[in-house]
C-alpha positions as CSV (number, residue, x, y, z in Angstrom):
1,X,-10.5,-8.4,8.2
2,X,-6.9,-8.1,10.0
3,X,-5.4,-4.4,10.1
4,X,-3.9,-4.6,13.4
5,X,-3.7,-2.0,15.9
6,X,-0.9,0.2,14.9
7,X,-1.0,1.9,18.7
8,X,-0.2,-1.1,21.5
9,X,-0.6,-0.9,25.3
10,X,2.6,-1.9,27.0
11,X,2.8,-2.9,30.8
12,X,0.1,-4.7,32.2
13,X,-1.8,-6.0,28.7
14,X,1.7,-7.4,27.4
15,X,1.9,-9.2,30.7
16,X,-1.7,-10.2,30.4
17,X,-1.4,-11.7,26.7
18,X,1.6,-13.4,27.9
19,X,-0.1,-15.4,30.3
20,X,-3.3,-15.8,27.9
21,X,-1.6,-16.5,25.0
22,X,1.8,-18.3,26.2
23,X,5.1,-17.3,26.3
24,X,6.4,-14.6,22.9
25,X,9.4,-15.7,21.0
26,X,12.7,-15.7,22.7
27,X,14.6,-12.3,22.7
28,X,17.6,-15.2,20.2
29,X,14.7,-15.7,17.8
30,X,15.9,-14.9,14.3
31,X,14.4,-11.9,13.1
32,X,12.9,-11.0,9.1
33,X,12.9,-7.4,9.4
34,X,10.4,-5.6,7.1
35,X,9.6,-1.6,6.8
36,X,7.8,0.7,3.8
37,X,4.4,0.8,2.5
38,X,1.5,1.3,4.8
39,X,-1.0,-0.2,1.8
40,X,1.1,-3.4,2.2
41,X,1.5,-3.3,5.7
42,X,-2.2,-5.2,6.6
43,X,-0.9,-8.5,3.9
44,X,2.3,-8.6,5.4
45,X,1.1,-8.2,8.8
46,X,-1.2,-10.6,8.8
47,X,1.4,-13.3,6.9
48,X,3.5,-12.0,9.6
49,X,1.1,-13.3,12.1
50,X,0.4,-16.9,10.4
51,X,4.4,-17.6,10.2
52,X,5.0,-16.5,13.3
53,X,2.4,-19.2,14.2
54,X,3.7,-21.6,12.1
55,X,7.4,-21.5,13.1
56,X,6.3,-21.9,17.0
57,X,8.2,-18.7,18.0
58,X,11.6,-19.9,16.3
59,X,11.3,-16.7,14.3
60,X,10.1,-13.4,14.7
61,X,9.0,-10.9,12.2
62,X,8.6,-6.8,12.7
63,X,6.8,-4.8,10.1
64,X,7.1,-1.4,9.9
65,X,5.1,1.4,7.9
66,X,7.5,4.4,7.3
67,X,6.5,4.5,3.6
68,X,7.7,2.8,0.3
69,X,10.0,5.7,-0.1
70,X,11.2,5.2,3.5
71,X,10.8,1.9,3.5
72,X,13.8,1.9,0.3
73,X,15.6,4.0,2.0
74,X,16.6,1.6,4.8
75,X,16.0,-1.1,2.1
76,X,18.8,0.1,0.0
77,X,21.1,0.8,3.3
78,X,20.8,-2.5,3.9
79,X,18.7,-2.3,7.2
80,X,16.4,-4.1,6.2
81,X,15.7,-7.3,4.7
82,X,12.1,-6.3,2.8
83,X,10.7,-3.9,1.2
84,X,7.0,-3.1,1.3
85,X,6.3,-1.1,-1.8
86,X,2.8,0.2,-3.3
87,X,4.5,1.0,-6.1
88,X,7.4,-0.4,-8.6
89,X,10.9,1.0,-7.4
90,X,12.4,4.5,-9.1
91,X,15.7,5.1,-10.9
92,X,17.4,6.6,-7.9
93,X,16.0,3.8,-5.3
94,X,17.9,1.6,-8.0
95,X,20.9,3.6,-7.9
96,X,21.4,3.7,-4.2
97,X,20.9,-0.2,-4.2
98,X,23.4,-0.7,-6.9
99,X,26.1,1.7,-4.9
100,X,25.4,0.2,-1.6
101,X,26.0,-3.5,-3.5
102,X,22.2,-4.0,-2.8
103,X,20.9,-6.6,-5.2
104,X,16.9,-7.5,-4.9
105,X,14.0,-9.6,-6.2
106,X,10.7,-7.9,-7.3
107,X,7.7,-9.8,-6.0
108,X,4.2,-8.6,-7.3
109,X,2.2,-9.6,-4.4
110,X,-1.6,-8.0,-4.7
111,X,-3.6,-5.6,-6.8
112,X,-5.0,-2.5,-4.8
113,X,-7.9,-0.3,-5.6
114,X,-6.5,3.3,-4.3
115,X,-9.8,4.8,-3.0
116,X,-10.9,8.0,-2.7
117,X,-12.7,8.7,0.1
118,X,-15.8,11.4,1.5
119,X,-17.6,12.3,4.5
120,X,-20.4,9.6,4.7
121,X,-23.2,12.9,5.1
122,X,-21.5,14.4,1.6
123,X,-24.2,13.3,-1.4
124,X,-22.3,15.9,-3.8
125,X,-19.0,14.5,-4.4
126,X,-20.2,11.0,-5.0
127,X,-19.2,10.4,-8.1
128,X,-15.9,12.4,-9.4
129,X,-13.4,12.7,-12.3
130,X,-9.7,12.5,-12.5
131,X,-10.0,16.3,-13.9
132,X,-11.9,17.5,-10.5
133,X,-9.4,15.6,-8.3
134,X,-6.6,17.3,-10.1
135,X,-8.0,20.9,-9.3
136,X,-7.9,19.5,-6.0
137,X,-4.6,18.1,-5.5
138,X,-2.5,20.3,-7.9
139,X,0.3,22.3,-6.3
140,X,-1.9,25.6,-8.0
141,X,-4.2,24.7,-5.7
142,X,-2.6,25.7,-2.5
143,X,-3.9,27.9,-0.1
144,X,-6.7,28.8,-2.8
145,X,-9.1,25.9,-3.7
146,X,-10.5,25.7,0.5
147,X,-14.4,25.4,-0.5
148,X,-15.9,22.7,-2.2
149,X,-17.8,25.0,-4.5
150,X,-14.5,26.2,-6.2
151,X,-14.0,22.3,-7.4
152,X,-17.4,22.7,-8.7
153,X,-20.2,25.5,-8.6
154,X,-23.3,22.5,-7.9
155,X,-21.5,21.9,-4.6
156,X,-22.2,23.3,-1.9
157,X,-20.1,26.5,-0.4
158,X,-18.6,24.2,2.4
159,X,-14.9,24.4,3.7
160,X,-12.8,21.8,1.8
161,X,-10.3,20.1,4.2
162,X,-7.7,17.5,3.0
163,X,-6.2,14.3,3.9
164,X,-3.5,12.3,2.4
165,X,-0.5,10.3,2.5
166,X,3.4,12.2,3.1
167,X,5.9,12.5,0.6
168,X,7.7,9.1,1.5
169,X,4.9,7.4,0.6
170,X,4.2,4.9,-2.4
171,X,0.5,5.9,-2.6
172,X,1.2,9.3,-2.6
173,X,3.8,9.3,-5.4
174,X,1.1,6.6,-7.5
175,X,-2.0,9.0,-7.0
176,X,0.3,12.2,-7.6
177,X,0.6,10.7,-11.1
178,X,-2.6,9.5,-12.0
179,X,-4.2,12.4,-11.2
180,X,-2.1,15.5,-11.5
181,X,-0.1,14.0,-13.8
182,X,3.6,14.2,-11.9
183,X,4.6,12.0,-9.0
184,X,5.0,14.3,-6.1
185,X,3.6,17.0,-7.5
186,X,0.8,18.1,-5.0
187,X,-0.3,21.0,-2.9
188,X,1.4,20.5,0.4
189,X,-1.6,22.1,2.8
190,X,-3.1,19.2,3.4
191,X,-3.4,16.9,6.8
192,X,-0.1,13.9,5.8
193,X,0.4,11.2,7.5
194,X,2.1,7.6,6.9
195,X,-0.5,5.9,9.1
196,X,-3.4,5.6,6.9
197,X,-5.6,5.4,10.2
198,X,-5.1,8.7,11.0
199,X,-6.4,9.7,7.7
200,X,-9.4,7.3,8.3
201,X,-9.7,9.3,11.0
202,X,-9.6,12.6,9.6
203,X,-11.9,12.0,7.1
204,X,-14.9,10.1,9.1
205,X,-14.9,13.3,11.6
206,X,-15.0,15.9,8.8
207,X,-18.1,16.9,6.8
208,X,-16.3,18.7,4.3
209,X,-13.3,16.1,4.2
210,X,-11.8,14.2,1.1
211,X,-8.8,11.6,1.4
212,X,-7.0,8.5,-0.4
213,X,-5.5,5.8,0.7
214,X,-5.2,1.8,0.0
215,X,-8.8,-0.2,-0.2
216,X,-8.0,-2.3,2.8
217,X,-8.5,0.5,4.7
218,X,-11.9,1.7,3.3
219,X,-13.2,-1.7,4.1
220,X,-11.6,-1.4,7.0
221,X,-14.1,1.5,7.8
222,X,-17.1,1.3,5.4
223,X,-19.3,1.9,8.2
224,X,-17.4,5.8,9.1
225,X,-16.5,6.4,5.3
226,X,-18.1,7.0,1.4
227,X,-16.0,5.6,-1.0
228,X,-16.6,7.9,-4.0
229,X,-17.0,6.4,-7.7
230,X,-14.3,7.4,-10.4
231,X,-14.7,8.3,-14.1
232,X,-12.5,6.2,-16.3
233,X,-13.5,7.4,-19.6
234,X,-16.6,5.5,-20.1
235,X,-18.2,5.6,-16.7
236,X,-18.3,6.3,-13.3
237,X,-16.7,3.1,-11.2
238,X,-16.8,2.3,-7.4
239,X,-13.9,0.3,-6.2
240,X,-14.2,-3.3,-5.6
241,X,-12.3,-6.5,-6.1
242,X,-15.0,-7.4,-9.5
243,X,-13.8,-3.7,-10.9
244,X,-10.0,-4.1,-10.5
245,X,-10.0,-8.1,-12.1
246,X,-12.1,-6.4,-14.7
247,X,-9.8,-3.5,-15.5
248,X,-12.9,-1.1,-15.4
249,X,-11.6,0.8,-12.1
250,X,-8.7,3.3,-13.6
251,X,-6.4,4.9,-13.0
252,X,-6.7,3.9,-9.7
253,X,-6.0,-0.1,-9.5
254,X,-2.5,-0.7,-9.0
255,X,0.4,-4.0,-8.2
256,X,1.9,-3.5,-4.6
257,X,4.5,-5.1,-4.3
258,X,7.7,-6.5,-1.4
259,X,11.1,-6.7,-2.7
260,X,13.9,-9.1,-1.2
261,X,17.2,-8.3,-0.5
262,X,18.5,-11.0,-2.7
263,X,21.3,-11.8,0.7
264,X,19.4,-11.6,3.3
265,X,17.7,-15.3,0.9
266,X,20.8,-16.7,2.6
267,X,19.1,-16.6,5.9
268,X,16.8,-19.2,6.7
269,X,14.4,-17.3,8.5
270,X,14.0,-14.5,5.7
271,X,13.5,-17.5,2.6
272,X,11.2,-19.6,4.5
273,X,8.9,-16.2,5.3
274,X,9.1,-15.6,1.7
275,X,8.5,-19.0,0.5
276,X,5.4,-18.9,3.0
277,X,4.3,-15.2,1.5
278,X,3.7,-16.8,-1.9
279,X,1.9,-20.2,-0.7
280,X,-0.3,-18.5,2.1
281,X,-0.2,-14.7,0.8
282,X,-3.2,-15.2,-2.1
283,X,-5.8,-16.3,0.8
284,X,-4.4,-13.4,3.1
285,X,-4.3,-11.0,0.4
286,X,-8.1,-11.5,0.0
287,X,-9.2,-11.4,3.5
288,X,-7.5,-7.8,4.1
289,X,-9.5,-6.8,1.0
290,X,-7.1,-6.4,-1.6
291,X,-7.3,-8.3,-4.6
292,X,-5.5,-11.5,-5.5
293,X,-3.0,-12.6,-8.3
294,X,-3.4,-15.0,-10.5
295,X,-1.8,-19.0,-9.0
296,X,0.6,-18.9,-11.6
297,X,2.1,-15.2,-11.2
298,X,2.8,-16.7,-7.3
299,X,4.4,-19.7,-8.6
300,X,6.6,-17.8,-10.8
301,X,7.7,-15.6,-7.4
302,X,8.6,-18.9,-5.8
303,X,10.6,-20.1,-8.8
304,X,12.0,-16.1,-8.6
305,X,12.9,-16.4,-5.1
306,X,14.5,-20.4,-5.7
307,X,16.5,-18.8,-8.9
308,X,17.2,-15.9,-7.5
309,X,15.9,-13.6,-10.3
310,X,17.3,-10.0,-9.6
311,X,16.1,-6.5,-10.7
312,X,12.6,-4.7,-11.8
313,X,10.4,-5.5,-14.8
314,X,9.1,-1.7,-14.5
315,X,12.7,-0.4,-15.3
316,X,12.3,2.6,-12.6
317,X,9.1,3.3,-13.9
318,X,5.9,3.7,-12.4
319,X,2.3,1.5,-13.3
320,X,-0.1,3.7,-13.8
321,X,-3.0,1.9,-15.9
322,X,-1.6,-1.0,-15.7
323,X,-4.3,-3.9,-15.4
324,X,-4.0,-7.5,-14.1
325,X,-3.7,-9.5,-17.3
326,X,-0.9,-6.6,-18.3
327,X,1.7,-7.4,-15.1
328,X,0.9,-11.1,-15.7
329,X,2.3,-10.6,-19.2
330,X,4.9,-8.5,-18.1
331,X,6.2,-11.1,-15.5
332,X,6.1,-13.9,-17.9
333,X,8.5,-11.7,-20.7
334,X,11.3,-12.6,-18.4
């Protein structure tokens, strides 16, 4: 499994690495600049990584997590050349593109099983449903559900403390929706933060802890986190790859996503690190722990990024329920 290190020693390591692992690309090495989702961040990463490889130092790649939101942001200023996304992009993100003369190409790159995570000592929240979430995570909620006995009166009376993404991110906007029914609408008294490590963090040292964030970083952590199992109507599902091809784990699976600024294609450096995203990505995808495409939806990015096709087949919308076989479809209407 590669999430790298999000904190680096400088000094006397970089010197170290550069004599163990030779000389780090040349300070004139075209550069692919990528920011936005820290869901996305461990496949593009680790792409990053293998191309980097690949292309012998000729370019370099930097990957930054400031959240899908943020991540648009400087996408749609033109800042960047990528977009990491963990969710499809919103009306307004299209707006700012259109007035800034940003075009882009939407490439569906993995499916992600947004997990809810517990304390591993809590054996009462194991299993949960959307409905107790909600009267968690509700902006009613504030500042008066703070024991875990007011979600429920079998748990126990013990201090409920919270951990979640920020407002910028893609993950919070996607579980904001699913579960309270309004993207960004959440109780704000909560630990944020756009590294999901620190929430790992939070959670594993917390008895009385719940988070969310991306599955890579559950399985990441197994061994310092309870992933707790969701109702989707019928039954109570666990995340896993099996659950998300089978369209059992809702409302929770979702498309990530990296969208191309259709200019920066021009560039050799940023084409032939997206041409390499689609070939290599599907193998990466699955050794950070998300959950592959189908071959073909990959083949149709590469035709995508060769033709240039621009715009969103989500319309500004978001993809809440939306199951594997359903983007497949959806990518194939156009």
């Amino acid at each position: 499994m590669r999430i790298p290190c999000q904190f680096k020693l400088l000094g006397t390591v970089a010197l170290l690495a550069g004599a163990l692992l030779g000389p780090l690309p040349s300070a004139r090495a075209a550069v692919v600049k990528v920011d936005g989702s820290s869901t996305v961040y461990p496949v593009t990463e680790a792409v990053a990584e293998e191309f980097q490889a690949a292309t012998k130092g000729k370019y370099k790649v930097t990957v930054g997590i400031s959240g899908t939101g943020g991540g648009f942001k400087k996408f749609c200023r033109g800042e960047i050349d990528i977009a990491d996304a963990s969710r499809p992009i919103k009306k307004s993100e299209m707006e700012a593109c259109r007035q800034a003369g940003i075009q882009y190409i939407e490439l569906p790159v993995a499916f992600d099983a947004l997990t809810v995570v517990i304390h591993p000592s809590n054996t009462w929240a194991e299993k949960m449903k959307p409905e107790q979430l909600k009267v968690i995570w509700e902006p009613a909620a504030q500042g008066k559900i703070t024991s875990w006995r007011q979600v429920d009166p079998r748990y126990p009376d013990e201090p409920l403390k919270l951990y979640g993404p920020g407002a910028d991110s893609g993950t919070f906007e996607y579980f904001t929706e699913a579960i309270v029914g309004k993207a960004k609408s959440s109780r704000g008294d909560y630990t944020a933060s756009e590294d999901d490590n620190v929430l790992v963090q939070g959670v594993s040292r917390d008895k009385g802890a719940l988070g969310y964030f991306g599955y890579a970083y559950y399985a990441e952590n197994r061994n310092k986190l309870k992933a707790v199992a969701v109702w989707n109507g019928k039954e109570y599902v666990l995340p896993s790859e099996k659950a998300v091809e089978e369209g059992t784990y809702q409302p929770l699976a979702r498309p990530i996503f990296i969208y191309v600024n259709a200019k920066s294609l021009d560039k050799p450096e940023v084409k032939q690190f997206v041409e390499f995203y689609m070939k290599q990505g599907p193998q990466l995808v699955k050794e950070v722990k998300y959950v592959p495409l189908p071959a073909k939806v990959y083949e149709a990015n590469m035709k995508n990024v060769q033709s240039k096709r621009l715009g969103t087949v989500f319309g500004g919308k978001e993809a809440v329920g939306l199951k594997i076989e359903e983007l497949v479809a959806r990518e194939a209407s156009l």
